[in-house]
C-alpha positions in Angstrom: 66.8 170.4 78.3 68.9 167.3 77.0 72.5 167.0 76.0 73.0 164.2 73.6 76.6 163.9 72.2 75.4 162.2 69.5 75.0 165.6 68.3 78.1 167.0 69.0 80.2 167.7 65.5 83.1 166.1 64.8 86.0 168.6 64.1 89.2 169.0 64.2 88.9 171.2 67.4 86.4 168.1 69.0 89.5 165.6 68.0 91.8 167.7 69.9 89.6 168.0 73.2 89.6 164.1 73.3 92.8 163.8 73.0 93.0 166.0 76.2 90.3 164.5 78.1 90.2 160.9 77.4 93.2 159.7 75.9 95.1 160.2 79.1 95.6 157.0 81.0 96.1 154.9 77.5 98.2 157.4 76.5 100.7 157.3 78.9 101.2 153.2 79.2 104.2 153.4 76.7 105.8 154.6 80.0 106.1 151.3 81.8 104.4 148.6 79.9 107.1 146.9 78.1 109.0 147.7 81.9 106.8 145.0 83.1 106.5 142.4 80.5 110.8 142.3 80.6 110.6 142.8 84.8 113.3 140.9 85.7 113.7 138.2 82.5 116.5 137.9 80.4 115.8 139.6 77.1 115.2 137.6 74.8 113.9 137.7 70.9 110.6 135.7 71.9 110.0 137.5 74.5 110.3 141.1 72.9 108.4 139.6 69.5 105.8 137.9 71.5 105.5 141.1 73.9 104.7 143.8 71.4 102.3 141.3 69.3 100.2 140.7 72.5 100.2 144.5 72.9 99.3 144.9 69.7 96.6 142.8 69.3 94.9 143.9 73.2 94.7 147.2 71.7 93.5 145.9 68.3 90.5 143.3 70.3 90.0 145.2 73.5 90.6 148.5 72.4 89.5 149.2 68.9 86.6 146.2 68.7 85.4 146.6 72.3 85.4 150.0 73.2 85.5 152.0 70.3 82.9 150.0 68.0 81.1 147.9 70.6 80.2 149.8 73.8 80.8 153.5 72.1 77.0 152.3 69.9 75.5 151.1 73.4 75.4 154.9 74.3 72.3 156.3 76.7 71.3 159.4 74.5 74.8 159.8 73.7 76.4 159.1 77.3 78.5 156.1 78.3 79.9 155.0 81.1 79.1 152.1 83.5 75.6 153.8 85.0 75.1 154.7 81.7 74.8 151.4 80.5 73.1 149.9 83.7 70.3 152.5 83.3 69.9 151.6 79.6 69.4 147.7 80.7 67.5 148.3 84.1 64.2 148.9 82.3 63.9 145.4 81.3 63.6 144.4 85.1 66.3 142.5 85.7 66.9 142.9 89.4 70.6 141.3 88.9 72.3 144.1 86.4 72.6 146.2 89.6 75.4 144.2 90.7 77.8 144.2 87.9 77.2 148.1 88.1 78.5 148.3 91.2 81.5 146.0 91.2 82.5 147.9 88.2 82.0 151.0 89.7 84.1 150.0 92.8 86.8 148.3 90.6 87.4 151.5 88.8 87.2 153.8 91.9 89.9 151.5 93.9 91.7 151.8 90.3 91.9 156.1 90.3 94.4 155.4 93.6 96.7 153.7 91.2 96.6 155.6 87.9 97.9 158.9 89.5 100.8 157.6 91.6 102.2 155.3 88.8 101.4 157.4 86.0 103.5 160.4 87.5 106.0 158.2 89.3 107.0 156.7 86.1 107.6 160.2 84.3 109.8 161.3 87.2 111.8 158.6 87.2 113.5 159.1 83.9 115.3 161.9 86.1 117.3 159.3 87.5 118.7 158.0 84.4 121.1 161.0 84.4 120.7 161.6 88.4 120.4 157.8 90.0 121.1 160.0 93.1 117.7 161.6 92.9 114.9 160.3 95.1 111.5 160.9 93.2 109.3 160.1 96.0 109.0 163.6 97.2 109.1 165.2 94.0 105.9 162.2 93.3 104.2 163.0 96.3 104.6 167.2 95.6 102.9 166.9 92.1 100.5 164.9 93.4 99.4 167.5 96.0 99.4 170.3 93.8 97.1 168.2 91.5 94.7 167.6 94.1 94.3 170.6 95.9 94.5 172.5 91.9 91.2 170.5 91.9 89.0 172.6 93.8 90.1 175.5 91.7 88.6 173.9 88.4 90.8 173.2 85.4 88.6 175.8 83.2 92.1 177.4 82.1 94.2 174.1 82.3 92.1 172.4 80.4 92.0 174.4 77.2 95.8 173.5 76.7 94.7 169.8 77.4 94.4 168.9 73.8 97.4 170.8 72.3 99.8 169.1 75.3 98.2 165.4 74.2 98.6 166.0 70.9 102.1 166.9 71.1 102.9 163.9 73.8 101.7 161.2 71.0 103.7 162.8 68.1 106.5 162.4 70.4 105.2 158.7 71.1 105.3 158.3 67.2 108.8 159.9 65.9 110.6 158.5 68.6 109.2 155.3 67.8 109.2 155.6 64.2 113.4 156.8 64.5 114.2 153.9 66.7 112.5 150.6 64.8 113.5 151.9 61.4 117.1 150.6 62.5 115.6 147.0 63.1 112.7 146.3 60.5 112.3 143.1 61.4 110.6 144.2 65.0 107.4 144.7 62.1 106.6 140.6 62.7 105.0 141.2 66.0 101.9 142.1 64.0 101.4 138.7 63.0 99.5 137.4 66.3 101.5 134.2 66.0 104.3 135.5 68.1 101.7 136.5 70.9 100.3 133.0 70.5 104.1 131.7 71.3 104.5 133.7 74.1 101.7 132.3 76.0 102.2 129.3 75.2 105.4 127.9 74.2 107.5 131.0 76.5 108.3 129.6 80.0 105.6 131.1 82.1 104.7 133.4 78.9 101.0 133.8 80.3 101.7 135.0 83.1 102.9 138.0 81.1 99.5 138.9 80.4 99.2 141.0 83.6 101.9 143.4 82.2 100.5 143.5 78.9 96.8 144.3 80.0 98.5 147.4 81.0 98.8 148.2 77.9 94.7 148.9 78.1 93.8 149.9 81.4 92.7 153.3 79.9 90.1 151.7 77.4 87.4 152.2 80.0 87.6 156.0 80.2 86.8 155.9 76.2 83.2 154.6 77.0 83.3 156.6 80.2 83.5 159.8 78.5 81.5 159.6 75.6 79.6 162.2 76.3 82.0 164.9 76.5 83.4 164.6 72.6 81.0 162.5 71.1 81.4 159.3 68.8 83.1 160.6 65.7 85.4 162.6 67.4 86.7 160.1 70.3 86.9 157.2 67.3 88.9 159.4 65.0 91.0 160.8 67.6 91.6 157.0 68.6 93.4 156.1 65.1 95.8 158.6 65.6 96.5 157.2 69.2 96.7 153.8 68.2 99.4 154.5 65.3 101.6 156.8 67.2 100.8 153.6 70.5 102.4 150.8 68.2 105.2 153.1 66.6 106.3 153.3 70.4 105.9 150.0 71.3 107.9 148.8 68.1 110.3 151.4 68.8 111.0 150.6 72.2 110.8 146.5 70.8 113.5 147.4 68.3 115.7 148.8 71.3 115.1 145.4 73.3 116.4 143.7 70.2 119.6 145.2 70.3 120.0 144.1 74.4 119.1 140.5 73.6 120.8 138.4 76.3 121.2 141.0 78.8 118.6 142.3 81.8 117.1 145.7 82.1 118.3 146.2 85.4 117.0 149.9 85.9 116.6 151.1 82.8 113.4 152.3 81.2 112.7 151.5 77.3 110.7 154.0 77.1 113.4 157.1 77.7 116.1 154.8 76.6 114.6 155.5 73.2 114.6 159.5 73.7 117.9 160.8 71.7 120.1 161.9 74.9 120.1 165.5 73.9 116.1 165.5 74.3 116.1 163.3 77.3 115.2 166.5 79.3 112.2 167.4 76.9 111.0 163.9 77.3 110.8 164.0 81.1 109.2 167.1 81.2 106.6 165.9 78.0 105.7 162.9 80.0 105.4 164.2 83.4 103.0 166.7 81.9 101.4 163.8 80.3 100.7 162.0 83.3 99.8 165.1 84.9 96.4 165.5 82.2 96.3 161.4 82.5 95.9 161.7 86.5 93.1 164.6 86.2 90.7 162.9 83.7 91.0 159.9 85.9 89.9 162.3 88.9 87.4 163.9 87.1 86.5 160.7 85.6 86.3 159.6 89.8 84.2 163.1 90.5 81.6 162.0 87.6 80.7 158.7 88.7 80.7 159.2 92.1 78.1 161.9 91.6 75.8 159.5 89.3 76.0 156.8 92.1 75.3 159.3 94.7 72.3 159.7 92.2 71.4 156.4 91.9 71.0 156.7 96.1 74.1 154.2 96.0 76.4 156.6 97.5 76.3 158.5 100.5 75.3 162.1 100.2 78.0 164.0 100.1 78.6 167.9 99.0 79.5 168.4 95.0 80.6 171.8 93.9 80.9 173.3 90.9 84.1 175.1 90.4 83.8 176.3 86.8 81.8 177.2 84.0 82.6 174.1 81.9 79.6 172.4 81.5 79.5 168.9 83.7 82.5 169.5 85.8 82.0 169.1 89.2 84.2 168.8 92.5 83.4 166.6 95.2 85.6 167.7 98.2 85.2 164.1 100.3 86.6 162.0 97.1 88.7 164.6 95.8 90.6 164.4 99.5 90.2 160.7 100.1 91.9 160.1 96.5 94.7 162.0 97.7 95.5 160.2 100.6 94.9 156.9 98.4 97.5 158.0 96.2 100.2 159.4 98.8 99.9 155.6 100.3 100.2 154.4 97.1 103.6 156.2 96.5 104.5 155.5 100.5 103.6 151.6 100.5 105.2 151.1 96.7 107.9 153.6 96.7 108.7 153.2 92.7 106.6 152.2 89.7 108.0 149.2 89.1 106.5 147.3 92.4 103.0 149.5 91.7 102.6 147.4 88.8 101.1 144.8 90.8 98.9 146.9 92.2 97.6 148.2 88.6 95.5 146.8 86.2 93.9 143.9 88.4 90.7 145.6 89.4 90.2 147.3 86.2 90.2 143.9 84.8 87.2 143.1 87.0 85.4 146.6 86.1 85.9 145.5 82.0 84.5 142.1 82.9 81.3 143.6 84.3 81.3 146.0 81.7 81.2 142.8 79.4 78.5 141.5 81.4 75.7 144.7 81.0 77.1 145.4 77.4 76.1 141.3 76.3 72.5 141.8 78.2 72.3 145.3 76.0 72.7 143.2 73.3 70.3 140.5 73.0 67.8 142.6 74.8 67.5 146.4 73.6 69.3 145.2 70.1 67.8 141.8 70.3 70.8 140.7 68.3 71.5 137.1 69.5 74.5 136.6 67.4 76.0 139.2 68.2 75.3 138.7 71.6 77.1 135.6 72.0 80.0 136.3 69.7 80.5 139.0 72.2 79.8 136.9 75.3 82.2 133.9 73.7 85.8 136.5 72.4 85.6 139.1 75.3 84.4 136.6 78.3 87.7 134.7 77.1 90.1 137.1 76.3 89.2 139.0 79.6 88.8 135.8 81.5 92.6 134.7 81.2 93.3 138.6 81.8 92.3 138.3 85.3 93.3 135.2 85.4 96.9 136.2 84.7 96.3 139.7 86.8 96.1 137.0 90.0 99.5 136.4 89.8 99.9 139.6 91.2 97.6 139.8 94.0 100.2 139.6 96.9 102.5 141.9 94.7 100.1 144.6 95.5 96.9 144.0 93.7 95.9 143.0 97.0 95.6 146.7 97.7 93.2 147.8 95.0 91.3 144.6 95.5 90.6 145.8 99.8 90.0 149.2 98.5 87.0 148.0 95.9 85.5 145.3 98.9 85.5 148.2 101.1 83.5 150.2 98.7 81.2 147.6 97.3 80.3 146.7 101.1 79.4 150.7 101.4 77.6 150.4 98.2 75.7 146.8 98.8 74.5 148.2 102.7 72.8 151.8 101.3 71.2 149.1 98.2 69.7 146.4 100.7 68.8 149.2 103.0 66.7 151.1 100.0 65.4 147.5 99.0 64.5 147.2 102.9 62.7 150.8 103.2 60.7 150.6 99.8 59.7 147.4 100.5 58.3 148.3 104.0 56.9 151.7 103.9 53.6 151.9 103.1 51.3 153.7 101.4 47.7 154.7 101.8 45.1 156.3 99.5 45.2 159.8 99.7 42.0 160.8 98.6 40.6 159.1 101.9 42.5 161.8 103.7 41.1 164.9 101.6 38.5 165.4 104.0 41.0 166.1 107.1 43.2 167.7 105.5 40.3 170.3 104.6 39.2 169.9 107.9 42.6 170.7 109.8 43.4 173.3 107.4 39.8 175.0 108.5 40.4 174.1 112.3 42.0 177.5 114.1 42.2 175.7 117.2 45.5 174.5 115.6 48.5 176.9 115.9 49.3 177.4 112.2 52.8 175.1 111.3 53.5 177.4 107.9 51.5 178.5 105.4 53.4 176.3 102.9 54.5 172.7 104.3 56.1 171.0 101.8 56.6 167.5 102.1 59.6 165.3 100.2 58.1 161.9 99.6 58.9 158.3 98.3 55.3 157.8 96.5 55.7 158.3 93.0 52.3 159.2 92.6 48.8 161.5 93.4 47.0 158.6 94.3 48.8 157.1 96.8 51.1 158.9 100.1 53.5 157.4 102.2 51.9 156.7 105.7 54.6 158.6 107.4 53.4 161.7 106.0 49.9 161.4 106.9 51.4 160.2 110.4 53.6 163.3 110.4 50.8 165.6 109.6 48.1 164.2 111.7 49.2 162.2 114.6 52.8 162.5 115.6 52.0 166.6 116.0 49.1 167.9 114.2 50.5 170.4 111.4 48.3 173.1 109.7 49.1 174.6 106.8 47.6 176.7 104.1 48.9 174.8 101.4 50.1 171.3 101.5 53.2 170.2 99.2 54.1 166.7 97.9 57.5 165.9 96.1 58.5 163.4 94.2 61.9 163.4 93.4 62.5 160.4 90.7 66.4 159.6 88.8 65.2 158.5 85.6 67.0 156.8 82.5 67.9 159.5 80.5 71.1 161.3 81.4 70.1 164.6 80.9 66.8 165.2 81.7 64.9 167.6 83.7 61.4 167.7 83.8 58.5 168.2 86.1 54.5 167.4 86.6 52.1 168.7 88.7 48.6 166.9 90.3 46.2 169.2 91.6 44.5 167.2 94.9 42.9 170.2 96.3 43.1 173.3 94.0 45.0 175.8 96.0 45.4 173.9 98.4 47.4 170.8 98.4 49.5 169.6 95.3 51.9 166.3 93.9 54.7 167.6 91.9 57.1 165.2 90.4 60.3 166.1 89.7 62.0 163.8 87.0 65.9 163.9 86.8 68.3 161.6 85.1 71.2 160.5 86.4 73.8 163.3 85.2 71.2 166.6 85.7 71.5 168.9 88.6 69.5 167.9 91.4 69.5 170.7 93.4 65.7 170.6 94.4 65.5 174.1 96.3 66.2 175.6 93.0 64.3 173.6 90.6 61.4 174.0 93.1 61.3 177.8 93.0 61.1 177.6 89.4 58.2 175.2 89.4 56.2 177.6 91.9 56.8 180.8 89.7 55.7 179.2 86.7 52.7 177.8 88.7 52.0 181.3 90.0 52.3 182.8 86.5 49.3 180.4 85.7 47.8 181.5 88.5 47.4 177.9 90.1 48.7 179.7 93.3 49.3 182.5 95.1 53.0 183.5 96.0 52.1 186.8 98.0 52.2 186.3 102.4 48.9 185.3 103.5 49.3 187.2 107.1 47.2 190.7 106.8 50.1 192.4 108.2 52.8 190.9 105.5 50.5 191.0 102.0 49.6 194.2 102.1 53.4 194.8 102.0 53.4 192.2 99.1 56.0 190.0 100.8 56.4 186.7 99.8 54.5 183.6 101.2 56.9 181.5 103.8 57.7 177.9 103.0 58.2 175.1 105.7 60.0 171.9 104.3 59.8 168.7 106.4 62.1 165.8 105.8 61.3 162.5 106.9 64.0 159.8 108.5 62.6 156.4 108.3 63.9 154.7 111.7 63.6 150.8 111.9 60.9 150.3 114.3 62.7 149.0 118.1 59.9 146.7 118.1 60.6 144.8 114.5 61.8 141.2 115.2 64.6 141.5 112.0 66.9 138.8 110.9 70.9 139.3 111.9 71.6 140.0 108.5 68.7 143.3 108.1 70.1 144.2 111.4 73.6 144.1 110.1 72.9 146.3 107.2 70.3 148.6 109.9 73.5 149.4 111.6 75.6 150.1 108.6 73.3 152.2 107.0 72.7 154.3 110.2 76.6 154.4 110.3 76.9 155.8 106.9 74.1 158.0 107.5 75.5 159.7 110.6 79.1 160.2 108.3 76.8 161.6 105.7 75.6 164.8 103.9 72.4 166.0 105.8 69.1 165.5 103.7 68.6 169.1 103.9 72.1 169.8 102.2 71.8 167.3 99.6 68.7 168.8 98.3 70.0 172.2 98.3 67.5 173.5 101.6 70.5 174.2 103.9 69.1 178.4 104.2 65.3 177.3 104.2 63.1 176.5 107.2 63.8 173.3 107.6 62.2 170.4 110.5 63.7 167.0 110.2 61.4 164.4 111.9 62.2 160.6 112.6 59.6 158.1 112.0 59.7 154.0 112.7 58.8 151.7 110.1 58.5 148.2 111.0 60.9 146.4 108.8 60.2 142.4 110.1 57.3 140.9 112.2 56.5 143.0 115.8 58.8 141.5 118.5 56.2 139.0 120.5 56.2 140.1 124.0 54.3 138.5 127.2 53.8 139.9 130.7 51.2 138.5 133.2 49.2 141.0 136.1 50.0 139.5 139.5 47.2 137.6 140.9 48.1 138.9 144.7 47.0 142.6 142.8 43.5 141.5 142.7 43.3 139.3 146.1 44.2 142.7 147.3 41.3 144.2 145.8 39.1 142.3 146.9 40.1 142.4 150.2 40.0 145.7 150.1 36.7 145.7 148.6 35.5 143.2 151.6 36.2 145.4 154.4 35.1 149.2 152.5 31.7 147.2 152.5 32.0 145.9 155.8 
């Protein structure tokens, strides 16, 4: 069955859940966005004015036109998200969407090593505004711990008091705001974008300032991202309320710069500084719990894409639990651990928040970019809307263009660091794609109905030692009529298998999220079957189960017969035995490949090796399980010469000569 959160009500109680779940990471930029756009610059009217207008109107163009209206209608049967929107746009066959998937998908993994550390770095350091004594990299570096190993634990509890938490944190964003600007009205100009315009172009190195201020939106993604755990109405309503209480913030922490015109910050934070002392202690704790929720929908948000490209079979395999009965939530111990140690070097390399700043925001830039990229092609293809195709192409191509532009600026400040993290990952990604693209394109596949006859035949021949009375078979073709050849090389020549009953499975990711669905071909009735097994991209794949399923229901229709076939064992009524056979294609030692397929031969086998087993990834871990390697030839046979000796046959014949003699 489908989920579509298209269908999911809006209600107050659905407003309240995305607040929890996906207003996170936006939610807790107040904390050191206007930090960075005053870094180390005298404070000036311009400056603050031109500051809070940019902000402003990034949230207003980015934001609000972007995410909320734009990309939350180009939603795959009410799921969003990068994959989401690749596999909406993949059906029209353009090879090249693949790419921007996974650069986006690698930009915002390499981001989730930043968002934890400077999200919860920045809370804890408004205890030195009373303490300067304090060191918060230990206290940083214990949350973070307890937040990742909390994961494997689930966050069923946790997460019910989510909502109620981010609720409160942005009513605190907005009265603290509202109580500081009312004391300088004029701050209210920034909304007129002609201050931003004067900034960037008039303000000595004013674009530059851009990098800070796309801060200010690095959490825009996980709005599209998680569309399909609170559904449209309720993540776009939810989103006005964030907005208002974002700018009262902003302009409240704008009016507080106004009143420090001509001095530096030098340590402090405008964020706190706006916090009436008496509550200062309220606010640390507020935002560190804030940044607490922010840092687990980003991890979750890591968990959930990582197990749609491990879908997509651009992933490794690698083991997903599922630690609680929320729907969709999943644990994936290998990122969960690798995040970790991400984010402790984070903290270690950076130390405060202040120099992570670099580090934030320039990937993500990249991953909105790409975004951009799919969500233009969605347009003028599924929508056919050429206008607003290239309206779209022409404001967000620009405004995100001089985004990472600016965000360059801080590539050896530390956005070096998210940049090696995403190359490492994209490499990873781009060998297990070329490697598919090499496999499909040189197994082959031969027409099974030419192999009927001897598979009745072995199946008939006793001479055989019996293999299993069920040998079931996972396979690439995606249909009856045609097997792959290592199958039929499997079953007939490498060692010749009899079986009772012959199984072929198909296991295919299909667009839509949700689905789970199955077909069966008869070739032989009783005797040998093709089941395809239809998943998208979000469903469970665990095959084992889904498989027992399909035989029950086949055996209630009596297609088959579930009962032992051994004398001794059906009398007993015990229950047939199942043999599963997974196949490793090996490139052949005697393909002549280019450097380049060897290169990614020799990553994949490295990846494969560091890998979930096939059995364990398709849930057969307890069954009887034989994993065979075949070669495929993946290039031309190697030529090879060798010559017989001509003193071998003079010796013959001489030897020849005197036997007659």
């Amino acid at each position: 069955m489908e989920r579509d959160s298209n269908k999911i009500k809006f209600s107050a109680a659905g407003v309240l859940v995305s607040l929890g779940i996906i207003y996170g990471d936006i939610g807790t930029s107040p904390l050191y966005v206007f930090k960075a756009i005053i870094g180390n610059h005298v404070i000036t009217e311009d400056l603050i004015l031109g500051g809070v207008s940019c902000v402003i109107w990034t949230l207003t163009i980015v934001t609000s036109l972007k995410y909320i209206y734009l990309a939350l209608n180009a939603d795959n049967k009410g799921e969003g998200g990068i994959f989401a929107l690749y596999a909406l746009v993949r059906k029209y066959k353009a090879g090249w969407v693949i790419y921007p998937a996974i650069i986006g998908c690698c930009t915002m993994l390499s981001d989730g090593f930043i968002t934890p550390a400077i999200s919860i770095s920045s809370a804890v350091e408004g205890l030195t505004i009373n303490n300067p004594e304090i060191h918060t990299v230990p206290i940083v570096v214990a949350i973070l711990v307890l937040l990742f190993v909390f994961q494997q634990f689930g966050t069923s509890v946790v997460g019910k008091t989510f909502g109620p938490i981010m609720f409160l944190w942005f009513t605190t964003l907005a009265l603290t705001g509202f109580f500081s600007f009312i004391h300088v009205p004029a701050v209210w100009k920034a909304i007129n974008p002609i201050y931003a315009w004067n900034l960037l172009v008039h303000y000595p190195g004013g674009f530059w300032i851009l990098g800070a201020v796309f801060l200010s939106t690095t959490g825009a993604e996980a709005l599209y991202s998680d569309l399909g755990h609170c559904g449209k109405a309720n993540i776009r309503t939810g989103w006005w309320f964030v907005k208002a209480a974002l700018i009262m913030n902003y302009l409240g922490q704008a009016a507080w710069l106004m009143q420090h015109v001509g001095e530096k910050l030098d340590g402090k934070i405008p964020f706190y500084s706006i916090i009436p002392h008496n509550l200062l202690w309220f606010g640390i704790a507020i935002a560190t719990m804030a940044a607490v929720i922010a840092s687990q929908a980003v991890i979750s948000g890591t968990f959930t894409l990582v197990n749609e490209a491990m879908k997509l079979k651009l992933w490794p395999s690698t083991s997903v639990r599922y630690p609680s009965q929320i729907k969709g939530q999943i644990y994936v111990p290998a990122i969960n651990w690798i995040l970790l140690f991400g984010c402790l070097m984070v903290v270690w390399i950076f130390q405060e928040s202040t120099a992570m700043e670099g580090a934030y925001g320039l990937a993500i830039t990249l991953d909105m970019l790409m975004t951009t990229t799919l969500l233009v092609y969605f347009f003028s293809t599924a929508k056919k809307s050429t206008f607003r195709s290239i309206a779209l192409a022409l404001l967000f191509f620009t405004v995100e263009g001089l985004f990472l532009i600016s965000n360059l600026a801080k590539f050896g400040q530390g956005g070096w660091f998210t940049y090696t993290i995403a190359f490492l990952f994209f490499v990873m990604m781009f060998v297990l794609l070329k490697a598919r693209i090499l496999r499909d394109r040189h197994t082959e596949f031969v027409d099974l109905k030419h192999y009927v006859p001897l598979i009745q035949d072995l199946q008939a021949d006793t001479s055989i030692p019996k293999e299993a009375t069920n040998l079931v078979y996972m396979c690439v073709a995606d249909s009856k009529r045609y097997i792959d050849s290592n199958i039929i090389y499997s079953i007939f020549r490498k060692r010749p298998k009899r079986a009772d009953v012959y199984w072929f499975i198909h296991v295919d990711t299909v667009d839509s999220p949700f689905s789970s669905k199955y077909s069966v071909d008869t070739i032989i009735p009783k005797k040998c079957f093709f089941v395809r097994i239809k998943l998208g991209f979000k469903a469970d794949h665990r095959v084992n189960l889904l498989f027992n399923k399909i035989l029950h229901e086949m055996a209630e229709n009596a297609e088959i017969d579930l009962v032992s076939h051994y004398d001794s064992l059906r009398k007993h009524s015990m229950p047939a035995d199942f043999k599963f056979v997974i196949l490793h294609s090996l490139a052949s030692v005697d393909s002549e490949v280019s450097t380049f397929d060897n290169l990614i031969v020799q990553g994949y086998r490295f990846i494969k090796r560091h890998s979930l087993a096939t059995e364990s990834q398709y849930g057969l871990e307890l069954a009887n399980v034989e994993v065979e390697t075949v070669p495929i030839m993946i290039g031309p046979a190697a030529k090879v010469k060798i010559k017989r000796e001509r003193e071998d046959i003079e010796r013959e014949k001489e030897l020849r000569y005197h036997n007659q003699a």
